[in-house]
mmCIF file as gemmi writes it, N, C-alpha and C atoms, coordinates in Angstrom:
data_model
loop_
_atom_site.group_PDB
_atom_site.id
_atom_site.type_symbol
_atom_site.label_atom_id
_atom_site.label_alt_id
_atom_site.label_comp_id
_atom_site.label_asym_id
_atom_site.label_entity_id
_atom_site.label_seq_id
_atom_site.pdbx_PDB_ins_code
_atom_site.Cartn_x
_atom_site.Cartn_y
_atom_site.Cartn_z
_atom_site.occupancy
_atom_site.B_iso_or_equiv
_atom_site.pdbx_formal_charge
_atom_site.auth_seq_id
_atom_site.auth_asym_id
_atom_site.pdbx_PDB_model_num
ATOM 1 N N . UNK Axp A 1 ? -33.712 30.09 19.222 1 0 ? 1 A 1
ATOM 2 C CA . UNK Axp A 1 ? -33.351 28.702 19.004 1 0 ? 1 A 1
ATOM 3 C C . UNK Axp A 1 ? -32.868 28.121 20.33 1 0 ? 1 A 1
ATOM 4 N N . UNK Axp A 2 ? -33.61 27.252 20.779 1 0 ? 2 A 1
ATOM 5 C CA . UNK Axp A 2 ? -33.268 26.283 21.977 1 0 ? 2 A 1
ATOM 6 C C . UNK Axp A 2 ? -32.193 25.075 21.634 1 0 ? 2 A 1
ATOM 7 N N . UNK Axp A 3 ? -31.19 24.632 22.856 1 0 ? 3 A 1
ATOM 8 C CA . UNK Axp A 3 ? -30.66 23.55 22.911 1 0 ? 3 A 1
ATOM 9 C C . UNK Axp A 3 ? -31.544 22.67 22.146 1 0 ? 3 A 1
ATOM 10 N N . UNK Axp A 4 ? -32.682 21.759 22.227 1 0 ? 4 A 1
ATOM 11 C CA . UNK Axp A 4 ? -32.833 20.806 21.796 1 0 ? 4 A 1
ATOM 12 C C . UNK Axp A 4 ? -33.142 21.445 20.005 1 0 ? 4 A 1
ATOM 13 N N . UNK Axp A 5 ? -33.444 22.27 19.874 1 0 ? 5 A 1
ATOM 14 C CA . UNK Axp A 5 ? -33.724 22.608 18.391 1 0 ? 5 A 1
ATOM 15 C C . UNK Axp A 5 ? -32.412 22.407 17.795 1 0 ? 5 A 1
ATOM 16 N N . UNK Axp A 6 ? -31.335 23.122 18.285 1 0 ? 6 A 1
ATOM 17 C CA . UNK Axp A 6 ? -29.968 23.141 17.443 1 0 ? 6 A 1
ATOM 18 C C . UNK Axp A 6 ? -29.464 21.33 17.718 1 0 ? 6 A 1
ATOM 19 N N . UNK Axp A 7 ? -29.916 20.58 19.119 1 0 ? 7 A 1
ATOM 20 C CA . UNK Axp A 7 ? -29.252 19.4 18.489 1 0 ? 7 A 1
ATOM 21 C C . UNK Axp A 7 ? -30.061 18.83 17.669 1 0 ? 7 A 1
ATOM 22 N N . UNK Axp A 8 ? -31.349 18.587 17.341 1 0 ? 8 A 1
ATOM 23 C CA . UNK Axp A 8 ? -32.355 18.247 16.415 1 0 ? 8 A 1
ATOM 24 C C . UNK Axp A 8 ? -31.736 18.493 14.971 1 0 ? 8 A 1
ATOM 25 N N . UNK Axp A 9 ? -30.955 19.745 14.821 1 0 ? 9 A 1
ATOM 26 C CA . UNK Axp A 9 ? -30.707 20.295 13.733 1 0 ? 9 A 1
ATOM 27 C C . UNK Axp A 9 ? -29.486 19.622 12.816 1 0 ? 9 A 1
ATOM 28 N N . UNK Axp A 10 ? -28.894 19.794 13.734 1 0 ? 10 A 1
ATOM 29 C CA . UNK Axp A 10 ? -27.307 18.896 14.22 1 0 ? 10 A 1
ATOM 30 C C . UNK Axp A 10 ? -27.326 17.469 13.823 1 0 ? 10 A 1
ATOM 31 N N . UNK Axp A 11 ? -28.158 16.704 14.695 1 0 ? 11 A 1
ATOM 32 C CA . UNK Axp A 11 ? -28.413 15.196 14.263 1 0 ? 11 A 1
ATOM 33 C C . UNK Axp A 11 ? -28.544 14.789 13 1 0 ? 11 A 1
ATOM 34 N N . UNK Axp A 12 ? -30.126 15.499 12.347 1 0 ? 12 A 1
ATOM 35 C CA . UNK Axp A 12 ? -30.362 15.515 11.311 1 0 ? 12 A 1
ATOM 36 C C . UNK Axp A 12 ? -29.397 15.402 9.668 1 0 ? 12 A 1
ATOM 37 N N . UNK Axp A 13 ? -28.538 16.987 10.249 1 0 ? 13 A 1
ATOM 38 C CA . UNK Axp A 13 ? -28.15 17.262 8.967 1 0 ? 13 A 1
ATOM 39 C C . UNK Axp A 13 ? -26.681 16.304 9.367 1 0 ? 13 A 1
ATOM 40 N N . UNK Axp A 14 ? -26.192 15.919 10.325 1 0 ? 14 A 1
ATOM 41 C CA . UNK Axp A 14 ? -24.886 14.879 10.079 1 0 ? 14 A 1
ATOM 42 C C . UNK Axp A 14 ? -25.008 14.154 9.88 1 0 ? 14 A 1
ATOM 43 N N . UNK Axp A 15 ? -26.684 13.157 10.159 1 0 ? 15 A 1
ATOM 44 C CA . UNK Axp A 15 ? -26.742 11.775 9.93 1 0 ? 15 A 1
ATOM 45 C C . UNK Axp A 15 ? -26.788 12.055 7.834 1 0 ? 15 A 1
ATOM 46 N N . UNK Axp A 16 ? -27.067 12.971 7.899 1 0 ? 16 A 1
ATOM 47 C CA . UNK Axp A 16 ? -27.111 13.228 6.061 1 0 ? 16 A 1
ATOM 48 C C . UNK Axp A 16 ? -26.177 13.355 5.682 1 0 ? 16 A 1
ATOM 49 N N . UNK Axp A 17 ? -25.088 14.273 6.234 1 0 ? 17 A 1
ATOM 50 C CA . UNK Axp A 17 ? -23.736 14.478 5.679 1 0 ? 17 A 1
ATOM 51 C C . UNK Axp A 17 ? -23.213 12.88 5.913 1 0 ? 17 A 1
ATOM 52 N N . UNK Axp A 18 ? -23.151 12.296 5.986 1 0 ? 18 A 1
ATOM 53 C CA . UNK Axp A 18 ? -22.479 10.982 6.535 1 0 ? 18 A 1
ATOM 54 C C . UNK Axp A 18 ? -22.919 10.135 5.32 1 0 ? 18 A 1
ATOM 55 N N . UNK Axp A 19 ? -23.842 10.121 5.569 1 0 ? 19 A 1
ATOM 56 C CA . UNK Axp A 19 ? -24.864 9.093 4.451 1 0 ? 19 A 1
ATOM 57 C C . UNK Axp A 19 ? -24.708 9.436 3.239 1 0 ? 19 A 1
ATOM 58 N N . UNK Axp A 20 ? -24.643 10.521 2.733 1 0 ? 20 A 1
ATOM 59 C CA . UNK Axp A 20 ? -23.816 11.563 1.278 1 0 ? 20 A 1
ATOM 60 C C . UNK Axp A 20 ? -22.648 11.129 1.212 1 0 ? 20 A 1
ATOM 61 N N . UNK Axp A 21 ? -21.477 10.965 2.362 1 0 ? 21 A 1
ATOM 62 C CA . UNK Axp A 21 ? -20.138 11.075 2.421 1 0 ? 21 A 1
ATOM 63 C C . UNK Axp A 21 ? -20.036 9.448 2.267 1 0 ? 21 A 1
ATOM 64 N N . UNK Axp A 22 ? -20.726 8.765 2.854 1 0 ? 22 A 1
ATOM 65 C CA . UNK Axp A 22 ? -20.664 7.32 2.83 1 0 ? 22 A 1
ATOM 66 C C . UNK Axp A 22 ? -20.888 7.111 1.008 1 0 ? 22 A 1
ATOM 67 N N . UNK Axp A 23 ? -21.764 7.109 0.418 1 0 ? 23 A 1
ATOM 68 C CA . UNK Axp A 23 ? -22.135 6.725 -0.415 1 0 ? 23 A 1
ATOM 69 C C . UNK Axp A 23 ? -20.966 7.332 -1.791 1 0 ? 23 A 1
ATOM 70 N N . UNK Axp A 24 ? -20.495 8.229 -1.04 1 0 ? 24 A 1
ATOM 71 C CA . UNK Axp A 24 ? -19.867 8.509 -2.191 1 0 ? 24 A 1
ATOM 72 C C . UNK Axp A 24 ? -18.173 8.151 -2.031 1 0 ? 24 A 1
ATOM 73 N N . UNK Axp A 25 ? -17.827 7.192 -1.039 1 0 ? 25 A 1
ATOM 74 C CA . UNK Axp A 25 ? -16.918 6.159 -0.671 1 0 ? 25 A 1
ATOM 75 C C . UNK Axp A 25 ? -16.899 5.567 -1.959 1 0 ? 25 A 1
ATOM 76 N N . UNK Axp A 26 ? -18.574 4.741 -1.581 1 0 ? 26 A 1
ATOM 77 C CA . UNK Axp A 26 ? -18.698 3.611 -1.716 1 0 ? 26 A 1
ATOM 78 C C . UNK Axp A 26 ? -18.27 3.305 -3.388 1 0 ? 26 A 1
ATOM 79 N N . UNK Axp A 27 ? -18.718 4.391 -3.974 1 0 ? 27 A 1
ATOM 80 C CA . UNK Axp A 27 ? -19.022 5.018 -5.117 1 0 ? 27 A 1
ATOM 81 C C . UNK Axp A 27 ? -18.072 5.249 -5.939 1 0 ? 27 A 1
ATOM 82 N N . UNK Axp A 28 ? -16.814 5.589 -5.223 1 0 ? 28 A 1
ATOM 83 C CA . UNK Axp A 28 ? -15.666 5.503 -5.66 1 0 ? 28 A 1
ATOM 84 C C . UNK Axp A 28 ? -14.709 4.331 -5.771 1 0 ? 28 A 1
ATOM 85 N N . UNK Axp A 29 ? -15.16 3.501 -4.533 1 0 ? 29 A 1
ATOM 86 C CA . UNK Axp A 29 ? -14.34 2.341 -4.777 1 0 ? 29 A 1
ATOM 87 C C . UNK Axp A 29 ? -15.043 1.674 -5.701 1 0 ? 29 A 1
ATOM 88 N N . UNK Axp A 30 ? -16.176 1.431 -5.715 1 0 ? 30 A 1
ATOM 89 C CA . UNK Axp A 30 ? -16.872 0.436 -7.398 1 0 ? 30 A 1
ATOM 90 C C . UNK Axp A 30 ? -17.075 1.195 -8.527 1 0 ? 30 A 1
ATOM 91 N N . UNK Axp A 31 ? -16.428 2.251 -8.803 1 0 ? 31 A 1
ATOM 92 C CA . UNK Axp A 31 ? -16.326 3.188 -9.987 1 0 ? 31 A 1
ATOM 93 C C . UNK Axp A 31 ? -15.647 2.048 -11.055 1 0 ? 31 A 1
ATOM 94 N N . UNK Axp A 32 ? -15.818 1.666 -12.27 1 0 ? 32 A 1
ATOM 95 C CA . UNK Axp A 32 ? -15.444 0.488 -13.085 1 0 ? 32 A 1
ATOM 96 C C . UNK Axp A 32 ? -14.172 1.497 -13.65 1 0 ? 32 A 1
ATOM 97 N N . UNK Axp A 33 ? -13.64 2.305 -13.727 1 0 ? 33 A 1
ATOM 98 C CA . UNK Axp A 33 ? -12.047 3.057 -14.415 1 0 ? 33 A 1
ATOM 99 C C . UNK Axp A 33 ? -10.959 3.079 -12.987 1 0 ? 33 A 1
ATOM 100 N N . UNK Axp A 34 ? -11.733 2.552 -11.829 1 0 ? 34 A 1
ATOM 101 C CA . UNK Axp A 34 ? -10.672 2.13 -11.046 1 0 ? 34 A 1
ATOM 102 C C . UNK Axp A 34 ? -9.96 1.344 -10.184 1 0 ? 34 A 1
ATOM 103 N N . UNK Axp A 35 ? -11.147 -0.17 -11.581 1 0 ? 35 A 1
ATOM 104 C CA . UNK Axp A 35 ? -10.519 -1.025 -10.878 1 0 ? 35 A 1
ATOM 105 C C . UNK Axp A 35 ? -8.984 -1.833 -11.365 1 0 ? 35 A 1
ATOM 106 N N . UNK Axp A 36 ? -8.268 -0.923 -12.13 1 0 ? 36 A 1
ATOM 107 C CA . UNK Axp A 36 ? -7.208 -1.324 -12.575 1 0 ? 36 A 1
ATOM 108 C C . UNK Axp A 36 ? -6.14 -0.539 -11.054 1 0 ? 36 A 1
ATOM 109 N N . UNK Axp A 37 ? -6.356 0.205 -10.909 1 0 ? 37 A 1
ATOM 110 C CA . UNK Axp A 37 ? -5.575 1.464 -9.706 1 0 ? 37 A 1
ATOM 111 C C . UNK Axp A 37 ? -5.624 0.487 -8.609 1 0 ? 37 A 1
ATOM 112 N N . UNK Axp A 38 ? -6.828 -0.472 -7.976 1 0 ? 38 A 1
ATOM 113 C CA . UNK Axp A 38 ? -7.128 -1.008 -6.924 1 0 ? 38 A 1
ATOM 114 C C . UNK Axp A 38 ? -6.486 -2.478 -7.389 1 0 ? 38 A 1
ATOM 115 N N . UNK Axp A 39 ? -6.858 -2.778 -8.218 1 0 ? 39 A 1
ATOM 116 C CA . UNK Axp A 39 ? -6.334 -4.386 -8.429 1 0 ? 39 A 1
ATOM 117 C C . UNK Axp A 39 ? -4.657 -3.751 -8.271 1 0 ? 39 A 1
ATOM 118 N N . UNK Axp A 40 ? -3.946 -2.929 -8.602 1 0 ? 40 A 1
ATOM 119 C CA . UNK Axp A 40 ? -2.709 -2.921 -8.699 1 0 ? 40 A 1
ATOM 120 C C . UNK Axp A 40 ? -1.908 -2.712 -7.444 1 0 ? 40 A 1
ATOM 121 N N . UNK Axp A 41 ? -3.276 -2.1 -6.465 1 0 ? 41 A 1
ATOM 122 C CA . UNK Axp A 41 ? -2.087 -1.684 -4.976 1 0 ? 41 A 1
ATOM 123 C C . UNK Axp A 41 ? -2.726 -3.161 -4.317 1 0 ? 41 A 1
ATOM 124 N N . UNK Axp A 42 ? -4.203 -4.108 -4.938 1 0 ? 42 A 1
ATOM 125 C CA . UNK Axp A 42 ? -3.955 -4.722 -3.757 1 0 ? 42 A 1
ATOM 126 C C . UNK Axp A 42 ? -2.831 -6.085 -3.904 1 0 ? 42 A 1
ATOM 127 N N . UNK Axp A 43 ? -2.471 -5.622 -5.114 1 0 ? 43 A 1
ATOM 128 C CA . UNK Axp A 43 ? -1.007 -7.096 -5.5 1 0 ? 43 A 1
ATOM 129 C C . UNK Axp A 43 ? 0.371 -6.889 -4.786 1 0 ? 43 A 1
ATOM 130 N N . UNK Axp A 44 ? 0.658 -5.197 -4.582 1 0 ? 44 A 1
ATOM 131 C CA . UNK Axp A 44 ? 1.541 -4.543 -4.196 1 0 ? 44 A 1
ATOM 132 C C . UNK Axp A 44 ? 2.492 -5.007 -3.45 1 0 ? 44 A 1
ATOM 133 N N . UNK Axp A 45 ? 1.804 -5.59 -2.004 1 0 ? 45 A 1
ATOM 134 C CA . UNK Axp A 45 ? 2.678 -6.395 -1.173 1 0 ? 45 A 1
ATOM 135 C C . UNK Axp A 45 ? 3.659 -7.72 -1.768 1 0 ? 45 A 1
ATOM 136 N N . UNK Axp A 46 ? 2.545 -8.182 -2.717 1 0 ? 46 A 1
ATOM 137 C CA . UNK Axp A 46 ? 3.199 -9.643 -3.264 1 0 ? 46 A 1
ATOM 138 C C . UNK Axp A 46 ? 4.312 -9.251 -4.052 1 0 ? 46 A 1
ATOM 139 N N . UNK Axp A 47 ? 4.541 -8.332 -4.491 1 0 ? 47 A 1
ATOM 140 C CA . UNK Axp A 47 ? 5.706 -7.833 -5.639 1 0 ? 47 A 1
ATOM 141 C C . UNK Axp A 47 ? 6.67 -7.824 -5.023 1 0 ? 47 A 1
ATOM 142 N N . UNK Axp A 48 ? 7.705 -8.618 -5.302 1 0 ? 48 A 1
ATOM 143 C CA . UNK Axp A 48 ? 9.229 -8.66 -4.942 1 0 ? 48 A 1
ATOM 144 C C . UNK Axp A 48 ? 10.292 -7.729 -5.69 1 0 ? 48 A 1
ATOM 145 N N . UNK Axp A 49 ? 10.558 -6.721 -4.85 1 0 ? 49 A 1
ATOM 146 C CA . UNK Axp A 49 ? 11.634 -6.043 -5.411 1 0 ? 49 A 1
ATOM 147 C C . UNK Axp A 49 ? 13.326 -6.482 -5.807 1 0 ? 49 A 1
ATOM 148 N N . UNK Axp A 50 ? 14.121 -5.94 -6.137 1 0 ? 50 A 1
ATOM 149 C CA . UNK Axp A 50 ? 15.29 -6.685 -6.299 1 0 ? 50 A 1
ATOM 150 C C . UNK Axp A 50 ? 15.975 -5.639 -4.721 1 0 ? 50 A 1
ATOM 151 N N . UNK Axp A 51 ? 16.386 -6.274 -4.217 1 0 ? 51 A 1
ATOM 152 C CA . UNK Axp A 51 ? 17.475 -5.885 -3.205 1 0 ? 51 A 1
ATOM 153 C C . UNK Axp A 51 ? 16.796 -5.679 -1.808 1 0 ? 51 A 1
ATOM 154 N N . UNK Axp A 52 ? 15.836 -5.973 -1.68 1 0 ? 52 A 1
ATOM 155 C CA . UNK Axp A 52 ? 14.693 -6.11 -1.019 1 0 ? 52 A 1
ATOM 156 C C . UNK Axp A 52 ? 15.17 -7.302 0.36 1 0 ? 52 A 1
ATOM 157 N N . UNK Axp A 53 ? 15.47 -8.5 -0.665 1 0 ? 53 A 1
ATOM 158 C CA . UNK Axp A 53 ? 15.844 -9.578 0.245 1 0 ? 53 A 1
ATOM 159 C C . UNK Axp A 53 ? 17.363 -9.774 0.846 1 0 ? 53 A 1
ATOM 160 N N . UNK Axp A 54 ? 17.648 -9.959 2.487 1 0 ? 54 A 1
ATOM 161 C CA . UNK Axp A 54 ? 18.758 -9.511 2.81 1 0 ? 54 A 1
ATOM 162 C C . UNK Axp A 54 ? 19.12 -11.1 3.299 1 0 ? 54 A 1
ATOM 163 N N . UNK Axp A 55 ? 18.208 -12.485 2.514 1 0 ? 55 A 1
ATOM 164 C CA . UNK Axp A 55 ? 19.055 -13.472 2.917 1 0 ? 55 A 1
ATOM 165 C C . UNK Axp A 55 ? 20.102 -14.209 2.029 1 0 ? 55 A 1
């Protein structure tokens, strides 16, 4: 096995691992059982705690 064979090999199978790993991001964030988990952290900031405010 030559340098260019193993990076050939290399390229290949990461541009796949990536593209697998990507998709299954993606996959998770538009999963429909989590968009209650996501709607809830992205309100998170807006939620006012009590003791929170020091004016």
């Amino acid at each position: 096995m030559t340098y260019f064979d193993l990076a050939v090999f290399s390229k290949t199978w990461g541009m796949l691992f990536l593209i697998v790993l990507f998709l299954s991001a993606v996959s998770y964030a538009l999963w429909p059982s989590n968009k209650a988990k996501f709607s809830d952290a992205a309100q998170m900031p807006l939620h006012d705690e009590e003791g929170e405010n020091d004016e």
